[in-house]
C-alpha positions in Angstrom: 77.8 99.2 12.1 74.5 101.4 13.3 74.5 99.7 16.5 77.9 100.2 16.9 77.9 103.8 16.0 74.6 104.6 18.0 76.1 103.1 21.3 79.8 105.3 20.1 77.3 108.2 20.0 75.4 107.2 23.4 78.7 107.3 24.8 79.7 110.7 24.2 76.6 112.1 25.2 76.9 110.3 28.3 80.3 111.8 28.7 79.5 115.4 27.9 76.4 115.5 30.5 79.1 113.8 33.5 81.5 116.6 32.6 78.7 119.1 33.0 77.9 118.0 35.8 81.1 118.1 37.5 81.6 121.7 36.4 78.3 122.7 38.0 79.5 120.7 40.8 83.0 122.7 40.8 85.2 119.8 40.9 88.2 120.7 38.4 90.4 117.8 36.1 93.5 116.6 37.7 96.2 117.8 36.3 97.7 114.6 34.0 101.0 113.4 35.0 102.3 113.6 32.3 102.2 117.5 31.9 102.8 117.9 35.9 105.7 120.5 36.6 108.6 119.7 38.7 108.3 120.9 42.2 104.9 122.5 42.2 102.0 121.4 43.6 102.4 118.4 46.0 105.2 115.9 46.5 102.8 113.1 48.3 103.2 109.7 47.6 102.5 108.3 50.1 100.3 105.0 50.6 98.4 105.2 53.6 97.2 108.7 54.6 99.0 110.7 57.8 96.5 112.9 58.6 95.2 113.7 62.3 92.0 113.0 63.6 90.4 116.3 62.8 91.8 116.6 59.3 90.5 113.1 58.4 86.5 113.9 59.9 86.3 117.2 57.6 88.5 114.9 54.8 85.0 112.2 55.6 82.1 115.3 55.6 83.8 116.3 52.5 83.3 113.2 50.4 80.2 112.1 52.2 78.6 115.3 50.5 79.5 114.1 47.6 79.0 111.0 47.7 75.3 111.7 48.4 75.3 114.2 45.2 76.6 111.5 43.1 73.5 109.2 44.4 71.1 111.6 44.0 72.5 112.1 40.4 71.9 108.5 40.0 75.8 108.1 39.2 76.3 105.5 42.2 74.7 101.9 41.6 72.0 101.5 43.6 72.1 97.9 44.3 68.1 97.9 44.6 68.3 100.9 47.5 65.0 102.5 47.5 64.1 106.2 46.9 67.1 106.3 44.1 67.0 107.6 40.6 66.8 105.3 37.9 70.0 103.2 37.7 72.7 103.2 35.2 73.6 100.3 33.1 77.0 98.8 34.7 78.6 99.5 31.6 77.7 103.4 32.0 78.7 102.8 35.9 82.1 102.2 34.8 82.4 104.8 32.4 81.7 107.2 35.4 84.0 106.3 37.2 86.8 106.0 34.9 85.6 109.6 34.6 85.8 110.6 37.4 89.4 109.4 38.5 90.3 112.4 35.4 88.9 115.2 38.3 90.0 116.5 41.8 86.7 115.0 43.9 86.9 114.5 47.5 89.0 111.4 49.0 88.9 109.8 52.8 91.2 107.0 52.8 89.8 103.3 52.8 87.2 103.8 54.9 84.6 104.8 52.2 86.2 102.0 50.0 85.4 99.6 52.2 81.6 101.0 53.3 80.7 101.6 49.8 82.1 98.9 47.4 82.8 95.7 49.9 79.9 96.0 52.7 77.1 97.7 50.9 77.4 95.2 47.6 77.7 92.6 50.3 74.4 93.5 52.2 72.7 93.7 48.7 73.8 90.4 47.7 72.8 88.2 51.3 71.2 90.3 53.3 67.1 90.0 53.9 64.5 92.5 52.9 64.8 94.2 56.0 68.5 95.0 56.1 68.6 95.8 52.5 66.0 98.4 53.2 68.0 99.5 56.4 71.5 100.0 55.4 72.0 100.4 51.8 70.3 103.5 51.2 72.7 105.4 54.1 75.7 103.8 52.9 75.6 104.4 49.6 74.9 107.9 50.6 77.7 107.8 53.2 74.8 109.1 55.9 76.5 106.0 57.6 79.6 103.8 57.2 80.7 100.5 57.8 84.5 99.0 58.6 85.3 95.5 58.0 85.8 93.3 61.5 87.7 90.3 60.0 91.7 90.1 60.8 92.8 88.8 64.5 95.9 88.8 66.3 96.3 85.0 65.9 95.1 84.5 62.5 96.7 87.5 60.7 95.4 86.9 56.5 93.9 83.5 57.8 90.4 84.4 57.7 89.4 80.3 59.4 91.9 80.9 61.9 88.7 83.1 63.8 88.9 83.0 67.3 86.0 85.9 68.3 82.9 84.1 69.5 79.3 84.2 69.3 77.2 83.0 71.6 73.2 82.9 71.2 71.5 84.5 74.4 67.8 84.8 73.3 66.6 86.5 70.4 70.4 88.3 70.4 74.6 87.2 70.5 76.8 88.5 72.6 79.9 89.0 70.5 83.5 88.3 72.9 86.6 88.8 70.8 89.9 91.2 69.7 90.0 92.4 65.9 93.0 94.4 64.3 94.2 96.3 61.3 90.4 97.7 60.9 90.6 100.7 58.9 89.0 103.7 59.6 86.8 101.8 62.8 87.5 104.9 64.9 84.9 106.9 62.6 82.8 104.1 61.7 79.1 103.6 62.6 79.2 99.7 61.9 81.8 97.1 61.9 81.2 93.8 59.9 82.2 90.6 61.8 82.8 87.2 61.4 82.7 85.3 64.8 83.1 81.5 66.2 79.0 80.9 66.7 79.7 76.9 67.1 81.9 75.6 69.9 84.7 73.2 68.7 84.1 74.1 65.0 87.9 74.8 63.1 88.6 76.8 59.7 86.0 77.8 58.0 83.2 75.5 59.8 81.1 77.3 62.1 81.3 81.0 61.5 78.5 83.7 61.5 78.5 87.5 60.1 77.0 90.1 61.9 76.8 94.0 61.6 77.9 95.1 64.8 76.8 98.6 65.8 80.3 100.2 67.3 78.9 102.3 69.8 77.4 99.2 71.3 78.3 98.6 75.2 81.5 96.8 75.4 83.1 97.9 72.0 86.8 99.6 72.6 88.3 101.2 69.6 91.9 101.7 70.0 94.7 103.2 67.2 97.2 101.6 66.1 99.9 103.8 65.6 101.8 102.3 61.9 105.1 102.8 60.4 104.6 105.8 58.2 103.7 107.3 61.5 99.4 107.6 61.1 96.9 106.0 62.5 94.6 104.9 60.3 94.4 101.2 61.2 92.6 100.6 64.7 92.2 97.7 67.0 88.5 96.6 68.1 87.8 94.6 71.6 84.3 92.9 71.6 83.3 92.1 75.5 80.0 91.5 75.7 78.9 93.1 73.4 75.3 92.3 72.3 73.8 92.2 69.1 70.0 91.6 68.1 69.9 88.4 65.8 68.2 90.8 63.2 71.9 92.3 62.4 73.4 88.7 61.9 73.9 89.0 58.3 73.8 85.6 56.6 72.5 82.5 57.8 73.8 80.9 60.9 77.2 79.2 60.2 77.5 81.0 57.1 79.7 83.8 57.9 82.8 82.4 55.6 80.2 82.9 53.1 79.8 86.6 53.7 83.2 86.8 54.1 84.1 85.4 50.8 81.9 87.6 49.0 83.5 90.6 50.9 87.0 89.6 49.3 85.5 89.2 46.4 84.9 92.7 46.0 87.3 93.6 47.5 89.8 91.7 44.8 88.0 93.5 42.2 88.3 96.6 43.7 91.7 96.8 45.7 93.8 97.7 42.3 92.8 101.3 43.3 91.2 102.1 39.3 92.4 105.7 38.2 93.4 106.9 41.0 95.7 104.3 43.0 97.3 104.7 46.5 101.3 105.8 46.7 103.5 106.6 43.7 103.3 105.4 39.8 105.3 105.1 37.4 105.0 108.6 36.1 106.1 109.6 39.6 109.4 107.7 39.1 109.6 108.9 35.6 109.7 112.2 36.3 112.0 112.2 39.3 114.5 110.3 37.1 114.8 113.3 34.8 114.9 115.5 37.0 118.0 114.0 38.6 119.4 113.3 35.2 119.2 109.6 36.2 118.0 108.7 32.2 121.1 108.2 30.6 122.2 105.3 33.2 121.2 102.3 31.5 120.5 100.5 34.8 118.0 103.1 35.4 116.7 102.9 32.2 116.4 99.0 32.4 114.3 99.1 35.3 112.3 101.9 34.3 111.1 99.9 30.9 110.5 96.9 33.4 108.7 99.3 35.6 106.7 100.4 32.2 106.0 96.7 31.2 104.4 95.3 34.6 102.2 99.0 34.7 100.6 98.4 31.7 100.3 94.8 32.3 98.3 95.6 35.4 96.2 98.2 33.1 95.3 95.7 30.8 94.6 93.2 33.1 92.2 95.7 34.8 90.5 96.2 31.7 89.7 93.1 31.3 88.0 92.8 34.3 85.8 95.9 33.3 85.0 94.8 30.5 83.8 91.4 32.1 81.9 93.4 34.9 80.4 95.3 32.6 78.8 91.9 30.9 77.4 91.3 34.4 79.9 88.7 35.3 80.6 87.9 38.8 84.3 88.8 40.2 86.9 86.1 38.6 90.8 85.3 38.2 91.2 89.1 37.5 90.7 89.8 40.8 93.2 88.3 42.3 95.6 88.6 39.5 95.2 92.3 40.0 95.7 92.1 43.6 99.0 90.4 43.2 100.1 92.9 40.3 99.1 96.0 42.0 101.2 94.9 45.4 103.8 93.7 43.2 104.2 97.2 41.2 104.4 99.2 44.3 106.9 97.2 45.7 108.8 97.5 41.8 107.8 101.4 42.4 109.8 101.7 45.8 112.7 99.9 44.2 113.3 102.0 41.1 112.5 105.1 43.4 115.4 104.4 45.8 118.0 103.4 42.9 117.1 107.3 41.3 117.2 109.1 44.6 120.0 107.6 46.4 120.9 109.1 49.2 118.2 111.8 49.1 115.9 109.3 50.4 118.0 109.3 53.8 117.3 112.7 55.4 114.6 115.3 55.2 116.5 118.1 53.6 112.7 119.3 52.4 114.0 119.4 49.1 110.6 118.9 47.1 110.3 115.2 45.6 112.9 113.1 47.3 112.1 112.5 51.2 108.4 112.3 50.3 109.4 109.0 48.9 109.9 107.3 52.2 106.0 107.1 53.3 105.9 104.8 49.8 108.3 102.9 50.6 107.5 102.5 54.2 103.6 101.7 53.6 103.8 99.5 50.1 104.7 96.4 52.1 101.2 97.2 54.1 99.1 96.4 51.1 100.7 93.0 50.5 98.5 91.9 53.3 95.3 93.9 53.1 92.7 92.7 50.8 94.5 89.1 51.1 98.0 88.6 51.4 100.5 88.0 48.3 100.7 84.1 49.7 96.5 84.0 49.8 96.1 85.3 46.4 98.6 82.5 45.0 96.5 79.9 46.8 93.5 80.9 45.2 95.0 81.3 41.5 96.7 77.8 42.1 93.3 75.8 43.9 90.5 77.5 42.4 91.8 78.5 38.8 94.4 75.7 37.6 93.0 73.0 40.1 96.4 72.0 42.0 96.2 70.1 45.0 95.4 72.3 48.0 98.1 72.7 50.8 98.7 70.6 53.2 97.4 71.7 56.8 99.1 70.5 59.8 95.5 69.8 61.3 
């Protein structure tokens, strides 16, 4: 009971000196949904951000300041990044940033996601001395950041399905290829590929990573203009374009290896944690009494089945903390979460358009009710990034219960 009680106590130190810090930093708590007033503040619920250009970079500078505060705080894992503070136990990690998602601290979209939590982890975990020491010092400190170079026009969520090449010229590769749906590549410094490095290899056979510097000769960055009406996803064409073989990340043919790992993270980090993407359930909640929707017992039928799947996907998130915090690798949970967290948004839309009827047709500017369309516009998006709905099935159904895999036409 001692221990128990001295770690409780440990805790709530470590609690009281994070909230300290945050008021010295002048970051303020979020206001709780559940005490949020009707009509004030901001109606956004949307899921992927549409933001111009400008808004975005200062929305970046903003959170790579702190981002680098954080670091130098030593509340950002280190993954053995030289000239860092002593590291946190991952159990402490955690508690930070469960922490955290209570405050209003800066946010850029996925693009920091992806640099800090999938790449850098990545780079730690198969990366040689040299690139360790190179990259994961500035990304963790956002001084840099990385987008992920893996979708193609042909292969969509089928990462084999690679058609960019790599061909050896020397002690360098010259990368030829088309890449789309990269997130935030337009105001990236690096772009993670996988590429084709064996002629006649299929699937997953024959595939090297590399970090490919994007203002390289030959690299065109081009938006992609989505449905919600931003342009946060980007096309990237590859002609040419040469990369020294000390920036191949991975061994040669191992690049479905690096890419794996990426997902992995990814998986465990795509349900979003405190702060997810688009509208909750609270969201829904509080628009249905607000439109006196409560007392239909259809709407009050799917809001309990909205409630159930929520904190389903809560629990199941816990779980995977509290694994991760053992120092066990990214499991089941990840892609259990995945599929939840898609599923729940697309729940989320559904329940939101049987309360707001008609409101949802027209922007009357009536606070709360046209906002609603970006969510239901972008949810679909996130049931194919990070893995697609389909993917995450295959994995649960090959890798955890052992069922025979599908058959492939090849």
């Amino acid at each position: 009971m001692s221990e128990l009680a001295d770690e409780a106590t440990s805790l709530a130190d470590f609690d009281s000196s994070v909230r300290q810090w945050f008021q010295a930093q002048g970051v303020v708590p979020r206001t709780p949904s559940a005490t949020r007033v009707w009509g004030q503040g901001s109606d956004d619920v949307s899921v992927f951000d549409d933001v111009d250009d400008a808004e975005l970079a200062d929305r970046l500078a903003a959170m790579a300041a702190w981002q680098r505060a954080k670091f130098d705080a030593g509340y950002v894992d280190s993954l053995g990044a030289a000239e860092h503070p002593t590291p946190l136990p991952q159990r402490l990690l955690r508690r930070y940033r469960e922490l955290e998602a209570e405050y209003e601290v800066p946010e850029a979209g996925e693009l920091p996601v992806v640099s800090i939590a999938l790449i850098a982890p990545t780079i730690a975990a198969l990366g040689h001395a040299d690139q360790r020491k190179r990259f994961l010092r500035p990304l963790l400190r956002m001084e840099e950041v990385a987008c992920q170079l893996f979708s193609e026009p042909d292969a969509g969520s089928d990462l084999a399905g690679v058609q960019t090449r790599a061909a050896r010229d020397g002690d360098a590769w010259l990368l030829n290829g088309r890449k789309v749906w990269t997130s935030g590549a337009r105001f990236a410094q690096w772009g993670l590929a996988i590429a084709r490095s064996e002629p006649g290899s299929d699937r997953h056979h024959g595939l090297t990573a590399f970090l490919v510097p994007l203002d390289a000769d030959g690299v065109v960055i081009r938006p992609i203009r989505q449905i919600t009406g931003g342009t946060s996803f980007n096309e990237v064409f590859l002609d040419e374009v040469r990369v020294p073989d000390d920036l191949r990340l991975g061994d040669v043919g191992a690049g479905w290896t690096v890419a794996m790992t990426v997902l992995a993270f990814e998986r465990d980090h795509s349900t979003g944690g405190g702060h997810s993407a688009g509208g909750q359930f609270s969201d829904v909640l509080a628009a249905a009494r607000h439109f006196g929707r409560t007392d239909d017992p259809m709407i009050r039928d799917a809001l309990a089945d909205l409630f159930i799947h929520a904190r389903i996907e809560e629990l199941t998130n816990q779980r995977a903390a509290a694994k991760a915090q053992h120092g066990a690798a990214p499991g089941a949970e990840g892609s259990i979460s995945k599929l939840l967290w898609t599923q729940n948004m697309s729940r989320i839309s559904v329940v939101a358009a049987k309360v707001l009827g008609e409101r949802l047709i027209a922007d009357t500017e009536e606070w709360g009710t046209f906002a609603w369309t970006s969510h239901l516009l972008g949810a679909p998006g996130y049931r194919i990034a990070g893995g697609t709905d389909e993917i995450q099935r295959n994995i649960l159904a090959e890798r955890i219960l052992g069922l025979p895999r599908e058959p492939r036409p090849s």
